[in-house]
FIVOZA-605888 format. One record per residue (C-alpha): residue in three letters; y, z, x. Coordinates in Angstrom, 3 decimals. Last residue first. Example, Ala and Ser with C-alpha at 12.3 -4.5 7.8 and 13.67 -1.06 7.14 Angstrom:
<"Ser", <-1.060, 7.140, 13.670>>,
<"Ala", <-4.500, 7.800, 12.300>>,
//
This chain:
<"Unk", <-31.063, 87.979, -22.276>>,
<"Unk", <-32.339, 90.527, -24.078>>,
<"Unk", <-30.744, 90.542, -27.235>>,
<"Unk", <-31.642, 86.998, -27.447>>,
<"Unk", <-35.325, 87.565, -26.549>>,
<"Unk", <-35.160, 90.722, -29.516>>,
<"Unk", <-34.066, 88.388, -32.135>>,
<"Unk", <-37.134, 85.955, -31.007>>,
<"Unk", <-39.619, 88.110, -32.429>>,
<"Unk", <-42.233, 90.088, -30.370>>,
<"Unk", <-45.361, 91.309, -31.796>>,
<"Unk", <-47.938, 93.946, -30.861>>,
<"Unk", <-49.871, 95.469, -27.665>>,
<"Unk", <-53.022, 94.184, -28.519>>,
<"Unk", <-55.007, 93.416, -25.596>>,
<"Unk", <-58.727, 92.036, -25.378>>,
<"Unk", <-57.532, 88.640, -23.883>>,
<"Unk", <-55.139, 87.793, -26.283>>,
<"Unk", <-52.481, 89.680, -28.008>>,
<"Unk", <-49.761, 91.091, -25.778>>,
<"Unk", <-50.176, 87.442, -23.989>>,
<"Unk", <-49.540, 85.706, -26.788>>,
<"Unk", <-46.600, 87.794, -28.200>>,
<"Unk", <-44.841, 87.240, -25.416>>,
<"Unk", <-45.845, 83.491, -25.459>>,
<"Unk", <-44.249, 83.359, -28.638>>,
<"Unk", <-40.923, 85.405, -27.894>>,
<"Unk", <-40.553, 83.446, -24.666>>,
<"Unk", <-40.930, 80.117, -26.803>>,
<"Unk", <-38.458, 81.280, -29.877>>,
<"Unk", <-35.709, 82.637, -27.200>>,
<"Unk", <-36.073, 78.674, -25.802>>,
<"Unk", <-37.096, 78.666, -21.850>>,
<"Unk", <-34.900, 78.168, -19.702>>,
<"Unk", <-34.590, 81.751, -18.797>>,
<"Unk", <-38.090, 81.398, -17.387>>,
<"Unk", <-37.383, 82.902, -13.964>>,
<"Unk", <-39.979, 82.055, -11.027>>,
<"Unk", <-43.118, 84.394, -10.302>>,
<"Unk", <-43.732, 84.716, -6.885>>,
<"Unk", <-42.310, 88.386, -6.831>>,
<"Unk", <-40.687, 88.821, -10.319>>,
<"Unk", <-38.874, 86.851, -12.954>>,
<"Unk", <-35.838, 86.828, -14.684>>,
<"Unk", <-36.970, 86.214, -18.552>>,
<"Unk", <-40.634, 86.889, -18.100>>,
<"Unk", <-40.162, 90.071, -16.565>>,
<"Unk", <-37.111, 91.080, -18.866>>,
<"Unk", <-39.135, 90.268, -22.106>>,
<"Unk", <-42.242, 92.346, -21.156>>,
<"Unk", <-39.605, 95.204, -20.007>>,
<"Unk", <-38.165, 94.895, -23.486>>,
<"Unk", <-41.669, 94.481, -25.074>>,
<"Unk", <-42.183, 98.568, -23.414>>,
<"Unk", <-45.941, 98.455, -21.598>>,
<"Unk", <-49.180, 96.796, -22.260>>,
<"Unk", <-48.045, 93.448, -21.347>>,
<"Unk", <-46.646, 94.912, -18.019>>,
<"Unk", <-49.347, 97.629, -17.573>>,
<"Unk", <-51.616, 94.682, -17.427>>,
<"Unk", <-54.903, 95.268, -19.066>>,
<"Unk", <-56.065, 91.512, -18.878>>,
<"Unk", <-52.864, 90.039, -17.414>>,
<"Unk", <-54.542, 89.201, -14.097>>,
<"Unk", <-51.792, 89.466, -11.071>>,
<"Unk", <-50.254, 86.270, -9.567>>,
<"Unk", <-49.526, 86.871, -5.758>>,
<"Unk", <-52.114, 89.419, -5.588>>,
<"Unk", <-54.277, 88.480, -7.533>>,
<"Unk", <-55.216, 84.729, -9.286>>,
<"Unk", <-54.869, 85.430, -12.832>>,
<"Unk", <-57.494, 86.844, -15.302>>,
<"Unk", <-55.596, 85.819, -18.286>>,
<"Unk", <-58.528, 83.889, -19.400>>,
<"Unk", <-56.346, 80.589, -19.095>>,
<"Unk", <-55.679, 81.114, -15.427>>,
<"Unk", <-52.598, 83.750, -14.716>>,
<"Unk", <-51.047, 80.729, -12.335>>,
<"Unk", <-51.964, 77.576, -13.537>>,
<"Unk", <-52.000, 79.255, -16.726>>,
<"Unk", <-48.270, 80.162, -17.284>>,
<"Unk", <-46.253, 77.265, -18.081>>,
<"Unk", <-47.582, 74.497, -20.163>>,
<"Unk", <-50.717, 76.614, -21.531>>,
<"Unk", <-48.689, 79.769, -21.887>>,
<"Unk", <-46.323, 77.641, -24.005>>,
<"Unk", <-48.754, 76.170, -26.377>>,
<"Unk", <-50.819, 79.068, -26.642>>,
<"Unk", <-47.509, 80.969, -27.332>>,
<"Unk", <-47.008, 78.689, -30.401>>,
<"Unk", <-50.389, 79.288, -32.148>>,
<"Unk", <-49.991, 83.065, -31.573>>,
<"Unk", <-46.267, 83.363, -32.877>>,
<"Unk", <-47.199, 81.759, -36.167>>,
<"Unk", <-50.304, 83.992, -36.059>>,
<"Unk", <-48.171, 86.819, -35.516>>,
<"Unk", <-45.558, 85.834, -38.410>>,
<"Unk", <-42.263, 84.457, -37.629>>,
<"Unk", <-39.204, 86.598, -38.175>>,
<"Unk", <-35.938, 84.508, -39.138>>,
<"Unk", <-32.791, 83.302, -37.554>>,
<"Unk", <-34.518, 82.527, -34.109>>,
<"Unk", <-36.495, 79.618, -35.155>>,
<"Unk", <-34.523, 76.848, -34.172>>,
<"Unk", <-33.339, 78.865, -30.599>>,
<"Unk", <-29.639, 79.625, -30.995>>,
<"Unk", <-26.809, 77.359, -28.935>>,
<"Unk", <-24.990, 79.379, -26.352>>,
<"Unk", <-21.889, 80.103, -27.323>>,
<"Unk", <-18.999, 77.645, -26.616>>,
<"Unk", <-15.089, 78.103, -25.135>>,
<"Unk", <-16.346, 77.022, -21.511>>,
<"Unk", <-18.853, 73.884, -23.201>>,
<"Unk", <-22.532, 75.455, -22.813>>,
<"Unk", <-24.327, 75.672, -19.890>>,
<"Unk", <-27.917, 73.510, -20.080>>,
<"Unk", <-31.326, 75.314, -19.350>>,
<"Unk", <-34.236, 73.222, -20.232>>,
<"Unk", <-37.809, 73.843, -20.010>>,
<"Unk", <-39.499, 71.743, -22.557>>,
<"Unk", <-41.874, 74.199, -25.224>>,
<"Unk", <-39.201, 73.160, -27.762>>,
<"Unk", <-39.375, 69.557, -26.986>>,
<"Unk", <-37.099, 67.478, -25.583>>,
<"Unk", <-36.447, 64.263, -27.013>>,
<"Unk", <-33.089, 62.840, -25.936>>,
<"Unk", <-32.110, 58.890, -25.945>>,
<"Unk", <-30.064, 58.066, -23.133>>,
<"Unk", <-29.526, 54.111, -23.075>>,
<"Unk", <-32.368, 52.377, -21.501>>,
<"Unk", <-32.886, 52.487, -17.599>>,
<"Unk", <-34.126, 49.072, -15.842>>,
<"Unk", <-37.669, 50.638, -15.063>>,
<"Unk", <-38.179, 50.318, -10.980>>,
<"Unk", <-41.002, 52.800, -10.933>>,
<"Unk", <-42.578, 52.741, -15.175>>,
<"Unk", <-40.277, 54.557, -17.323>>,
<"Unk", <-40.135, 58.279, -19.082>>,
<"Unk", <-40.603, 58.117, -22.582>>,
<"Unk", <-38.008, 59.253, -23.302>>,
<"Unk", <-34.210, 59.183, -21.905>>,
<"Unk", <-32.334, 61.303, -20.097>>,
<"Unk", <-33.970, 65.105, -20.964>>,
<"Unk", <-31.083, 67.767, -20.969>>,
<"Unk", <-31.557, 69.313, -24.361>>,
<"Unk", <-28.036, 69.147, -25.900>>,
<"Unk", <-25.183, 72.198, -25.701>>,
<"Unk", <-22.158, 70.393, -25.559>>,
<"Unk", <-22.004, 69.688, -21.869>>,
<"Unk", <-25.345, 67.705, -21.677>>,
<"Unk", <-24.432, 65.427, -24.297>>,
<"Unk", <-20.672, 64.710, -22.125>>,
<"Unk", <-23.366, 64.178, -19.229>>,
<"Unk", <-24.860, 61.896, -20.843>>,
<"Unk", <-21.793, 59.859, -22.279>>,
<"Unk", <-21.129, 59.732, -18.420>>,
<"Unk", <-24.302, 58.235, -17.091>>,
<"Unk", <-23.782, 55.544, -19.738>>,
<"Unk", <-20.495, 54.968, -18.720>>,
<"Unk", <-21.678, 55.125, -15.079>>,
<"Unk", <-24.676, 52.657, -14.827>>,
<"Unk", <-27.692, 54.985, -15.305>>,
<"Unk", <-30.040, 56.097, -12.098>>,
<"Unk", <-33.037, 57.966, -13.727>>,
<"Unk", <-34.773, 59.924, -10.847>>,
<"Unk", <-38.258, 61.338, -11.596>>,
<"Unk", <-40.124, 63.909, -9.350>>,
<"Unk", <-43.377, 65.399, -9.165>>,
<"Unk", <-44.689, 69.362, -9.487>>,
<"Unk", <-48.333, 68.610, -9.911>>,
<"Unk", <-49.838, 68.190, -6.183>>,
<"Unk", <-48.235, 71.512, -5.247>>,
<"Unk", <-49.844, 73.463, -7.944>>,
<"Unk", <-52.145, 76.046, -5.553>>,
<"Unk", <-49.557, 76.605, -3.094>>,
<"Unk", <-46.071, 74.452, -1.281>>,
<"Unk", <-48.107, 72.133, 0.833>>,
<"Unk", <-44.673, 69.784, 1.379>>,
<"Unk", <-44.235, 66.582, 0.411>>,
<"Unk", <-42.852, 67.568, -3.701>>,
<"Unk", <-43.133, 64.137, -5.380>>,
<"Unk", <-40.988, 61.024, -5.936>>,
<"Unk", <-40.730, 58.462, -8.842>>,
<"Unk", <-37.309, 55.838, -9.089>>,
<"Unk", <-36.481, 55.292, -12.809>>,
<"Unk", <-33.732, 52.410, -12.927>>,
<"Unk", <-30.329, 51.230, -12.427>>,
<"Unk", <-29.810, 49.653, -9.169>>,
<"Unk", <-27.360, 50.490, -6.327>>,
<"Unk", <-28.470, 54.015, -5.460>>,
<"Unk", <-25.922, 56.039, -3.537>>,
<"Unk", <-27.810, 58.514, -1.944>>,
<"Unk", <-27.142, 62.089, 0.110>>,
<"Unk", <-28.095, 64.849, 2.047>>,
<"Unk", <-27.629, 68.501, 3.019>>,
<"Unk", <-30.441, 71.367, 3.270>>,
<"Unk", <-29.604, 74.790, 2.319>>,
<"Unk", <-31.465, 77.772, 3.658>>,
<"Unk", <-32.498, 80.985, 2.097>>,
<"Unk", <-35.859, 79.508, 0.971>>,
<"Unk", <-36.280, 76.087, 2.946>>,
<"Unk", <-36.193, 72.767, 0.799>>,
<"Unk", <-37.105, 69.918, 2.840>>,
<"Unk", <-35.592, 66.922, 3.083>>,
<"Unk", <-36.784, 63.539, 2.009>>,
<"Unk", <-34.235, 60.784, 0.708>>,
<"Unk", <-34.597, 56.873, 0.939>>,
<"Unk", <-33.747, 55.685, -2.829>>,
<"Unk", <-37.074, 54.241, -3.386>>,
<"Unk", <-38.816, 56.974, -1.282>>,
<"Unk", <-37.837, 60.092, -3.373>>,
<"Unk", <-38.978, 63.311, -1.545>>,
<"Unk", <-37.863, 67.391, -2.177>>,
<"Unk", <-39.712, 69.581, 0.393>>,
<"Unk", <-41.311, 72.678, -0.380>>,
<"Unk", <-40.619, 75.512, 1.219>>,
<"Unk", <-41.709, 78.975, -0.403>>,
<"Unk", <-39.663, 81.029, -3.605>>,
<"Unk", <-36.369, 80.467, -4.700>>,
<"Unk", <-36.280, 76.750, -2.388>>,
<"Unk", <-32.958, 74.882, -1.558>>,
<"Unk", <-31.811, 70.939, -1.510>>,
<"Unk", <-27.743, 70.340, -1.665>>,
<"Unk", <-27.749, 66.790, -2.758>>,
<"Unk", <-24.412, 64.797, -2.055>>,
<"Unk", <-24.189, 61.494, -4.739>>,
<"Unk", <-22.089, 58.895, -3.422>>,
<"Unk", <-22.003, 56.774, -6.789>>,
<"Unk", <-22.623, 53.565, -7.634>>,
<"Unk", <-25.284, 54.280, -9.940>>,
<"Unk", <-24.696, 57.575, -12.003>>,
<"Unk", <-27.518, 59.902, -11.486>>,
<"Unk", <-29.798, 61.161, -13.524>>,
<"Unk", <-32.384, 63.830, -12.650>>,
<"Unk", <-35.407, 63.736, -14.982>>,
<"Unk", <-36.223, 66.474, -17.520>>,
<"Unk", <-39.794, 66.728, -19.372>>,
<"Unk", <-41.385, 64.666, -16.189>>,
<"Unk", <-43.865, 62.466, -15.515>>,
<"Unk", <-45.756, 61.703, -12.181>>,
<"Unk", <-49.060, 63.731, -13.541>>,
<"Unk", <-50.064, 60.865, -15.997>>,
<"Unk", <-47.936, 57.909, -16.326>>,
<"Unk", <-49.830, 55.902, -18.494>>,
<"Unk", <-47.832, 56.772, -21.244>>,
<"Unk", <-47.806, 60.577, -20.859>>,
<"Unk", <-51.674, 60.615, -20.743>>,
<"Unk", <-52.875, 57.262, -21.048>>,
<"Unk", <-54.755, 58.069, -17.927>>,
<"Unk", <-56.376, 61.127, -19.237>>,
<"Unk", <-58.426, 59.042, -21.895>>,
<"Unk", <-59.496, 56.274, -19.503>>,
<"Unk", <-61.042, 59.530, -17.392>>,
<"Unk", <-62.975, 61.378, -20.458>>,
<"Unk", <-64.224, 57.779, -20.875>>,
<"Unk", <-65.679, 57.539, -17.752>>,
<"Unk", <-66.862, 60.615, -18.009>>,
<"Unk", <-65.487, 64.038, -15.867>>,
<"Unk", <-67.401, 65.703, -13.509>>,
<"Unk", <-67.084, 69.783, -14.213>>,
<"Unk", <-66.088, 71.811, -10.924>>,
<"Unk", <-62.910, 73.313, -12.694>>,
<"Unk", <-65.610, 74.592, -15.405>>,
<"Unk", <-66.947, 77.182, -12.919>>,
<"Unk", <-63.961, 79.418, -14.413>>,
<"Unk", <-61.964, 78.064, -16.510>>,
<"Unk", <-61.275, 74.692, -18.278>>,
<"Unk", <-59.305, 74.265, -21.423>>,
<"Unk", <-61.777, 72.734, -23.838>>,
<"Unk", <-63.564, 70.212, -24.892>>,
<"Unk", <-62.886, 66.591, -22.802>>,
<"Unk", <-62.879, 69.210, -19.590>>,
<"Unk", <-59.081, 69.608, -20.291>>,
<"Unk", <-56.938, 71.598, -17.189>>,
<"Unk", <-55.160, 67.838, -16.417>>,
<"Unk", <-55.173, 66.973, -19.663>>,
<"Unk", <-52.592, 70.361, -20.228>>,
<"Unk", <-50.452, 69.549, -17.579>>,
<"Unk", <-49.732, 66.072, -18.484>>,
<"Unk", <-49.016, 66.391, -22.218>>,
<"Unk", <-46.667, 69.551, -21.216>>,
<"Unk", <-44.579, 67.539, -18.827>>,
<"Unk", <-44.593, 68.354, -15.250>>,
<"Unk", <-41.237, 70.183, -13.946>>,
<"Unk", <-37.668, 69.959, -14.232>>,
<"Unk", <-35.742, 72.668, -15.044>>,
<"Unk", <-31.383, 72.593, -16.011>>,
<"Unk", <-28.478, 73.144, -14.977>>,
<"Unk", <-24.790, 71.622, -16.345>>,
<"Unk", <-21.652, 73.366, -15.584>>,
<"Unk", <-19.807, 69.876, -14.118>>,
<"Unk", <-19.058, 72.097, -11.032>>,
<"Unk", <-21.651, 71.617, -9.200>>,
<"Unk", <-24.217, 69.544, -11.010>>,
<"Unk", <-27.322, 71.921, -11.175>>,
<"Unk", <-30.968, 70.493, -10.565>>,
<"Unk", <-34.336, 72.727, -10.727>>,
<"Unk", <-37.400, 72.012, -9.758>>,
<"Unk", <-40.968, 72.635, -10.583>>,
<"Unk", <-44.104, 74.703, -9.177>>,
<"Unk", <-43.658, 76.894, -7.686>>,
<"Unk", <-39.825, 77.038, -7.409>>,
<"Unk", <-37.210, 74.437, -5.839>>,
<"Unk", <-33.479, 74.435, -5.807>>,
<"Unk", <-31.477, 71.097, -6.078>>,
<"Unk", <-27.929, 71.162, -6.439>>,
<"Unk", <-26.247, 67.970, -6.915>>,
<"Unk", <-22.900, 67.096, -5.607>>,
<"Unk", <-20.557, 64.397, -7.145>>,
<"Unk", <-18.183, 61.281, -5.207>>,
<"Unk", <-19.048, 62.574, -2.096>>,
<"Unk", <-16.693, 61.806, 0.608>>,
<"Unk", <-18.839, 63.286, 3.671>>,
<"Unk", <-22.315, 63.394, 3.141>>,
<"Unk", <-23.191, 61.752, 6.698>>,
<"Unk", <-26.625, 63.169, 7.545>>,
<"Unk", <-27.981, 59.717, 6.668>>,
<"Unk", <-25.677, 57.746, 8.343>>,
<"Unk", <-26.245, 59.735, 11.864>>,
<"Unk", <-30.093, 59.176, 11.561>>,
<"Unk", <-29.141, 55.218, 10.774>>,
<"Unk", <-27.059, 54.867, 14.279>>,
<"Unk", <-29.966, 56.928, 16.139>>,
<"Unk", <-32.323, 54.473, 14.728>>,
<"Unk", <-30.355, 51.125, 16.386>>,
<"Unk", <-29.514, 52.808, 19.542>>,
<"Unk", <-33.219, 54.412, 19.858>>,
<"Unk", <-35.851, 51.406, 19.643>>,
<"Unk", <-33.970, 49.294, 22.295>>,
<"Unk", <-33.848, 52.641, 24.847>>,
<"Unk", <-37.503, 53.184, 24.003>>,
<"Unk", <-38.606, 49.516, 24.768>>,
<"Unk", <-36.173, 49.667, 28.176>>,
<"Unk", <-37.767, 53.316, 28.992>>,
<"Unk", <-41.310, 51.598, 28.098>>,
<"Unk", <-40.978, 48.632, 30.587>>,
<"Unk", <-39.850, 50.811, 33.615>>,
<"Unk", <-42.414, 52.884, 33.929>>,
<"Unk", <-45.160, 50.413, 33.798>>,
<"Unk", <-43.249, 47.864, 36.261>>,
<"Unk", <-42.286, 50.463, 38.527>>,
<"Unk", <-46.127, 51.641, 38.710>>,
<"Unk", <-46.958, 47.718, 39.452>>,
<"Unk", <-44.576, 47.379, 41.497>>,
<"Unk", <-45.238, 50.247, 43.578>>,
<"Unk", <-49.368, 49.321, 43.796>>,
<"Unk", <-52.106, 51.435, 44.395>>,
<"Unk", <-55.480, 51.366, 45.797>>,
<"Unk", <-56.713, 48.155, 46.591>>,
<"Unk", <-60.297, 47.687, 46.202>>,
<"Unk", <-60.457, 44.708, 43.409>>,
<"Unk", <-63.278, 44.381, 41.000>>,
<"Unk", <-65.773, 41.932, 42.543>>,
<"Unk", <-66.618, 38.614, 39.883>>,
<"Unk", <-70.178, 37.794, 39.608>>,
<"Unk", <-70.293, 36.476, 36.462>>,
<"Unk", <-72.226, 38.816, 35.054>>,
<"Unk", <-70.180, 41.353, 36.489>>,
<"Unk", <-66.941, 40.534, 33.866>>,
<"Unk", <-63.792, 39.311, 34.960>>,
<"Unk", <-62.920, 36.894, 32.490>>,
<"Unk", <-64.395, 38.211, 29.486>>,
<"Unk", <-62.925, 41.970, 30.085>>,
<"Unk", <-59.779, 40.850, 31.894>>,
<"Unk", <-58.599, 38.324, 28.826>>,
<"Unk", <-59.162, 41.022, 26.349>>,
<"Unk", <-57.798, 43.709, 27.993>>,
<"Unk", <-54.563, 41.249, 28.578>>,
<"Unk", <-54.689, 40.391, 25.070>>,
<"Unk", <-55.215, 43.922, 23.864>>,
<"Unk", <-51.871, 44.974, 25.813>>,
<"Unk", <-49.534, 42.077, 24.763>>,
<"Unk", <-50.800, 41.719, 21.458>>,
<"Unk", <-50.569, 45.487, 20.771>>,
<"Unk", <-46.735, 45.083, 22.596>>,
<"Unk", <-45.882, 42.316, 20.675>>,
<"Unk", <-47.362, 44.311, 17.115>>,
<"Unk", <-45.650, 47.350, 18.420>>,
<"Unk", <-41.976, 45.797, 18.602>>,
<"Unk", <-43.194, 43.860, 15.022>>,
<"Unk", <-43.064, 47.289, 13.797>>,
<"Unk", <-40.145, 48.918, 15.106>>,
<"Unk", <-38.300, 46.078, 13.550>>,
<"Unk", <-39.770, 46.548, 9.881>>,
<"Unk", <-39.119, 50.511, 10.263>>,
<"Unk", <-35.501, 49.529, 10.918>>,
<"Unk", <-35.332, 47.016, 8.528>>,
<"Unk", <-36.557, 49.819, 6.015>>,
<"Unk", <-34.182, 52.510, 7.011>>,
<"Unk", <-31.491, 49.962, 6.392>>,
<"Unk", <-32.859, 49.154, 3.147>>,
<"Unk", <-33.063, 52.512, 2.086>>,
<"Unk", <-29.404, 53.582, 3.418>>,
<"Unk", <-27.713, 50.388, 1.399>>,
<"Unk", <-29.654, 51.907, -1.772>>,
<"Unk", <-32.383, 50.954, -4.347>>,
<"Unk", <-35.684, 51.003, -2.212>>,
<"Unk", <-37.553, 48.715, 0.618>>,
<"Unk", <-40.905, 50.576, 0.041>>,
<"Unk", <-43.064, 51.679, 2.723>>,
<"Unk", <-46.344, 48.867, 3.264>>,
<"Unk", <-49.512, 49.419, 2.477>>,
<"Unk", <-49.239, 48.920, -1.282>>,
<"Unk", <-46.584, 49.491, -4.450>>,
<"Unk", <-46.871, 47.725, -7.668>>,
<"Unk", <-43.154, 47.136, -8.767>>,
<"Unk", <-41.720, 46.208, -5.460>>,
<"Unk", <-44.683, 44.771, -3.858>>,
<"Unk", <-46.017, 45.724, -0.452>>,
<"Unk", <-48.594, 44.069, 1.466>>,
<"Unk", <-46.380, 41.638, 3.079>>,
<"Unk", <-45.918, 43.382, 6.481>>,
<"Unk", <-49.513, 44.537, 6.293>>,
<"Unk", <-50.908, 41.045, 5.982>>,
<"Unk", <-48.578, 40.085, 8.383>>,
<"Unk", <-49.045, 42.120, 10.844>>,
<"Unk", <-53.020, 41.285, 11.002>>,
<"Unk", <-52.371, 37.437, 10.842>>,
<"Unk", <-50.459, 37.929, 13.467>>,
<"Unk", <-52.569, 40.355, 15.671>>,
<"Unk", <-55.113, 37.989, 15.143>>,
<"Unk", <-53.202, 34.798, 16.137>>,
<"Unk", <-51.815, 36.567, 19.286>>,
<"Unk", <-55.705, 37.169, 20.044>>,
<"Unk", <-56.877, 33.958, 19.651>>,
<"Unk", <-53.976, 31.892, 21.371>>,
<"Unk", <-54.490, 34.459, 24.174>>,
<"Unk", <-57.944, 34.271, 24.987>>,
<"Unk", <-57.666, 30.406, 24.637>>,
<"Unk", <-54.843, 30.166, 27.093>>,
<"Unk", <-56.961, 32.326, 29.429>>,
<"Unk", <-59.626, 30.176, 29.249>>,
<"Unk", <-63.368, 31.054, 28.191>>,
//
């Protein structure tokens, strides 16, 4: 076979191969290839992946070519003698010269986009973002907003449903039907496990700086569409920054092992052109739950007007207008009865507490301790209350929470399990806090 031929085929190949990849990816569907995202950075960091690319495509053609070529053409059958020399200074100049000039070529145009990313200079608002096993929290410096963001409620409890019951135990190892499957992907509008009770929105247009931080372990905060991934070190803070072009819900996850729930604390970014951006963040000041809009989107979305819909189980923590008190919890103004209290701390405990303390209250010791007993639940409510309202060890604050849901899923765990250490009404949450 002829060289030419040898090398027609092969180039071809590789070709083909690279462009198949190339082309793989859709905007609204994803695939093989990394997404070309919302923001001047994004698109830069994506012609410069695309470059570095095609550079390893010429050289793979180049290399497996040659391989190619020597294997058919010099083979023993056809009685060809390998060569005896020994070495060669061209050759060795040749092979060390070549990658320094390929590295060199690779290096100017990356380190230009490595210095653009770390440039938060001129800001036009800062974000804090703090993260906590197993959700995140966002605080606009200065603007006196903060709230929780973490998997929704509809989400987290299909994903601990055998098609029964809340799974325990050996249960976890259950195969689910084909129908019990169909079922959980509807969850949360066909979003299940990348949805969120409170998204981060952002104005678009705006140089937004993100301060990224951890209360607990790192994890590492990552949105691809609008090209940011840092990671979020406990007493370290991390700097970064987008300005995202296009309005719309952009989905990212938590890319760092970060324990047991790592795979369900995802990430949902609702970019809003500024006026509507604004009129939520005037909601957000006067007390209102702090979810965007509802239901969350499909990737790429064009954002509706803010619409909020937060439950009362949703964890939200929004500051109040300067002059403002705190808004009460719905139920706060009047006792609830135990089984009132019961049905609603199931609720709660079941969105926030039993990935960690299990749903038999047996918990996962000695990072999260059983319940069952506990000297805690057993003990004063007001040290109950405290615990759950600031937190402890590995266990994050709930102070988001609504004085009705901490009061409910007080009184849950005080009652189930074998205990019965009596109720807690929300009056005593808010005299707590």
């Amino acid at each position: 076979m002829k060289m030419g031929r040898l090398a027609r085929i092969a180039a071809g190949t590789s070709l083909a191969l690279a462009t198949f990849v190339a082309q793989a990816y859709t905007e609204t569907s994803g695939g093989y290839n990394l997404p070309t995202g919302v923001t001047d950075l994004s698109k830069e960091v994506h012609s410069l992946h695309m470059l570095i690319f095609w550079i390893c495509v010429a050289i793979g053609t180049v290399v497996f070519g040659l391989m190619i070529y020597s294997i058919v053409k010099h083979r023993k059958s056809k009685g060809h003698k390998p060569a005896d020399f020994h070495e060669s200074t061209t050759v060795e100049i040749l092979w060390t010269a070549a990658p320094f000039i390929i590295l060199i070529g690779m290096a100017i145009p990356a380190a230009g986009t490595l210095i653009k990313m770390e440039d938060t200079r001129n800001a036009d608002m800062t974000v804090k973002i703090t993260g906590y096993q197993w959700k995140w929290e966002y605080e606009y410096l200065g603007e006196g907003v903060k709230y929780y963001s973490t998997l929704t409620a509809e989400s987290n409890a299909a994903r601990q449903h055998d098609g029964n019951g809340l799974l325990s135990g050996a249960a976890w190892a259950k195969t689910f039907s084909k129908a019990e499957l169909e079922k959980l992907k509807n969850v949360d509008g066909g979003n299940y496990l990348v949805n969120v009770d409170n998204e981060l929105v952002l104005p678009v247009g705006k140089k937004v700086r993100f301060l990224i931080t951890s209360n607990d372990v790192i994890h590492a905060w990552w949105v691809p569409e609008i090209a940011v991934k840092k990671d979020a070190i406990p007493g370290y803070v991390n700097e970064t920054w987008a300005k995202i072009n296009t309005p719309g819900v952009y989905r990212g996850v938590c890319a760092e092992l970060c324990g047991r729930d790592h795979g369900f604390m995802p990430i949902v970014v609702r970019a809003l052109p500024e006026a509507e951006y604004n009129a939520w963040l005037a909601k957000q000041k006067g007390g209102e739950p702090a979810t965007a809009a509802a239901p969350v989107a499909a990737p790429n979305e064009v954002a509706a007007a803010p619409a909020t819909t937060a439950t009362d189980a949703a964890p939200v923590e929004v500051a109040a207008a300067p002059a403002a008190a705190a808004p009460a919890a719905p139920a706060a103004a009047k006792d609830l009865s135990k089984d009132e209290l019961m049905k609603k701390g199931e609720q709660v405990y079941t969105a926030n507490c039993a990935a960690c303390h299990q749903p038999t209250g047996k918990g996962m010791p000695p990072n999260f301790p059983a319940l069952v007993g506990s000297k805690v639940v057993k003990g004063a409510p007001a040290e109950h209350i405290k615990q759950t309202l600031n937190g402890k060890g590995m266990m994050p604050p709930f102070k988001h929470l609504s004085d009705l849901d901490v009061a409910a899923v007080v009184t849950y765990q005080r009652n189930s399990w074998g205990n019965s250490s009596g109720v807690v009404q929300p009056a005593a949450v808010a005299a707590a806090r």
